[in-house]
C-alpha positions as a Markdown table, in Angstrom:
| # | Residue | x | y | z |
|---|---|---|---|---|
| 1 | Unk | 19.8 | 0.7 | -64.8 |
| 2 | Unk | 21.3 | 2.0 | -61.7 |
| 3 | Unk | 20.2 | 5.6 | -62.7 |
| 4 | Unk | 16.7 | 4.1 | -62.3 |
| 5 | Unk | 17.3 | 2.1 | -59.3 |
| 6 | Unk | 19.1 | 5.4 | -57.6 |
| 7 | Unk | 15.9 | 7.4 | -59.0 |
| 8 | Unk | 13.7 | 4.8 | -57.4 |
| 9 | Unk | 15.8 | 5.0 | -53.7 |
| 10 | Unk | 15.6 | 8.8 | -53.9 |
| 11 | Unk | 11.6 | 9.0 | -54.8 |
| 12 | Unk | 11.1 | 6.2 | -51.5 |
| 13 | Unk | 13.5 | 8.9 | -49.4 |
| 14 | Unk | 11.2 | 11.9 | -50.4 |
| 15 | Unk | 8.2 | 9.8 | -50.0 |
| 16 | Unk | 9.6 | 9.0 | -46.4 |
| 17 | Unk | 10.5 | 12.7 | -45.5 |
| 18 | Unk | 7.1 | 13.4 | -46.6 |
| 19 | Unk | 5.4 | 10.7 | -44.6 |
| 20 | Unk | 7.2 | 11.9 | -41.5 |
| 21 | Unk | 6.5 | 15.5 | -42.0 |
| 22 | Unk | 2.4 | 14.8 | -42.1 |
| 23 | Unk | 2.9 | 12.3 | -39.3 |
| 24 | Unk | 4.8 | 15.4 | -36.8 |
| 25 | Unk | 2.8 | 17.5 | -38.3 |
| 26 | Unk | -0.5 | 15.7 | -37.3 |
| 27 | Unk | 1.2 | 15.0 | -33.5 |
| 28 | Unk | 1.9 | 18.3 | -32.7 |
| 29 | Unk | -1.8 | 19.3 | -34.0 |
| 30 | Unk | -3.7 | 16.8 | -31.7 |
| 31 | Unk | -1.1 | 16.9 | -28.8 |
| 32 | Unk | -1.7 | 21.4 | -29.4 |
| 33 | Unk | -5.5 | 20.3 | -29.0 |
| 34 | Unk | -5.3 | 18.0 | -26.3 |
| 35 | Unk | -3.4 | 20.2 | -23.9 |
| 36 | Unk | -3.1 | 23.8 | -25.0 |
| 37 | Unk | 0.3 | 23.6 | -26.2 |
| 38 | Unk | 2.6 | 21.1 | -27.7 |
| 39 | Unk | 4.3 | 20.0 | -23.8 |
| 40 | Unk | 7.9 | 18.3 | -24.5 |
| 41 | Unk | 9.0 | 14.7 | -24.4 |
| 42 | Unk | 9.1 | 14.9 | -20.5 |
| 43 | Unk | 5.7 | 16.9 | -19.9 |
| 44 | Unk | 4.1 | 13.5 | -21.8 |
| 45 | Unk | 6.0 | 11.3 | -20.0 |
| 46 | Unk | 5.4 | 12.2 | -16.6 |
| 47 | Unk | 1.6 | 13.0 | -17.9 |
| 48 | Unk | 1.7 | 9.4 | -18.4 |
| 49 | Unk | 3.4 | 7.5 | -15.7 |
| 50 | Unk | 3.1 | 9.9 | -12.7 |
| 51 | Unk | 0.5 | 8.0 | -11.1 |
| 52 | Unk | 2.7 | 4.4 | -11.8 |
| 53 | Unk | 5.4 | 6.5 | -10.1 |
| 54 | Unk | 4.1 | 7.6 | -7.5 |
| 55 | Unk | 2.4 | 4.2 | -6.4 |
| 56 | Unk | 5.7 | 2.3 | -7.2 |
| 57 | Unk | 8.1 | 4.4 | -5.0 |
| 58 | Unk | 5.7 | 4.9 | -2.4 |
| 59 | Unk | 5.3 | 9.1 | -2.9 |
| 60 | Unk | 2.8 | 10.8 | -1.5 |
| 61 | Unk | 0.9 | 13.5 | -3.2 |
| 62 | Unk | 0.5 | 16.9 | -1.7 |
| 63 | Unk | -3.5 | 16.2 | -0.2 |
| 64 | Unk | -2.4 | 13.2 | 1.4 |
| 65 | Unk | 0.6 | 14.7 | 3.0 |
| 66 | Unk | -1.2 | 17.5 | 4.3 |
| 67 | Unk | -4.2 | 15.9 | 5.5 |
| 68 | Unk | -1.8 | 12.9 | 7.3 |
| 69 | Unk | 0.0 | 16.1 | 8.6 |
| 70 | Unk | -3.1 | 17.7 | 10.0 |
| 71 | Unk | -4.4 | 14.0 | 11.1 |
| 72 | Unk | -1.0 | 14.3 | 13.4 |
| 73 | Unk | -1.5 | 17.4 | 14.4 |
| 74 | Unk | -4.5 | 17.0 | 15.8 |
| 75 | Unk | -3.4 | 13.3 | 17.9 |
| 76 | Unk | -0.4 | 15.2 | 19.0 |
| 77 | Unk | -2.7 | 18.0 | 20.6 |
| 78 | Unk | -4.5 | 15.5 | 22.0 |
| 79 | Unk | -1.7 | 13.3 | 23.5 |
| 80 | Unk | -0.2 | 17.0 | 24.8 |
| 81 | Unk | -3.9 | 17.6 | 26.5 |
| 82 | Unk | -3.7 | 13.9 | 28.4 |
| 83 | Unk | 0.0 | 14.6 | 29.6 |
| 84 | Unk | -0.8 | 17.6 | 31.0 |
| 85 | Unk | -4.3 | 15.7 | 32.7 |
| 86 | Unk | -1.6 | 12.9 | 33.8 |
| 87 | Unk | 0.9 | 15.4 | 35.3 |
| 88 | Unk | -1.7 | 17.0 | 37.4 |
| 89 | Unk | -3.0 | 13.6 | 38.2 |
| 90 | Unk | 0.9 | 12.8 | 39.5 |
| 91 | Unk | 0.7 | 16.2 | 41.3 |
| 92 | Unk | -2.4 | 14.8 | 42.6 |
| 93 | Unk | -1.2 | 11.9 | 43.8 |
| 94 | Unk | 2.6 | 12.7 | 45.0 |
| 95 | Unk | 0.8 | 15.1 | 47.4 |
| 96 | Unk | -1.6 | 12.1 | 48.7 |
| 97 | Unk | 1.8 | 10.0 | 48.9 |
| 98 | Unk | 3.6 | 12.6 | 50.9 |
| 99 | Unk | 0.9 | 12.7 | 53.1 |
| 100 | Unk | 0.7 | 8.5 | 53.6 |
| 101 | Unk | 4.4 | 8.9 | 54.1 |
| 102 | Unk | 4.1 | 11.7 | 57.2 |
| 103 | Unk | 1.5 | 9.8 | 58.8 |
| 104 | Unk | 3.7 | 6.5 | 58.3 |
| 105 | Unk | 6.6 | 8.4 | 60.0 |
| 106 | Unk | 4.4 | 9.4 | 63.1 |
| 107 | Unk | 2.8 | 6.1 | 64.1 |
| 108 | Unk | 7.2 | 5.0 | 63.6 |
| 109 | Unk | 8.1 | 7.6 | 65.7 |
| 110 | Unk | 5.1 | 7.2 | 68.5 |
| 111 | Unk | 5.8 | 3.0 | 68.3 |
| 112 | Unk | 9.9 | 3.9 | 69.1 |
| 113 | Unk | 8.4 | 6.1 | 71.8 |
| 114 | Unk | 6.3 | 3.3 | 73.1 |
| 115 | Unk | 9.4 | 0.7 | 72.8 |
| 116 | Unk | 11.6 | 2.9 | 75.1 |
């Protein structure tokens, strides 16, 4: 009786080896025909998630980056371009102010004159 039983346990193991022999064996064919290859455990997982990833940890892919870079770019060469307008503009108007200020110091100095 427990030759039969052991007999039965060992014919169930071989049917399981089997089973899992055809079952890898049927993986690696459709994963080879999916992608090329058979990728590894990682390559699927990251094949998988990546976009979950990237949206939960706030990431950035490299087109976005670069076009937000470029974006920049661009507004910072255009904030440089109205400095430089607004410096010329101070120029500008520290040369009208130096002028008020001359004129303001004559009509003093010709009213002290006056006073005397």
């Amino acid at each position: 009786m427990t030759t039969t039983i052991l007999s039965l346990i060992i014919f169930f193991f071989i049917l399981l080896v089997i089973y899992l022999y055809f079952r890898h064996r049927a993986r690696s064919q459709a994963l080879e025909q999916m992608y090329g290859h058979v990728p590894s455990h990682v390559e699927l997982y990251f094949k998988e998630y990546f976009d979950e990833m990237v949206e939960n940890w706030d990431l950035v892919d490299k087109e976005k980056a670069n076009s937000w870079s470029n974006k920049m770019e661009n507004r910072l060469n255009e904030v440089s371009k109205q400095i430089t307008s607004i410096k010329k503009r101070k120029k500008n108007i520290d040369g009208k102010l130096d002028d008020v200020e001359g004129r303001i110091a004559k009509i003093e100095n010709s009213w002290r004159k006056e006073a005397r």
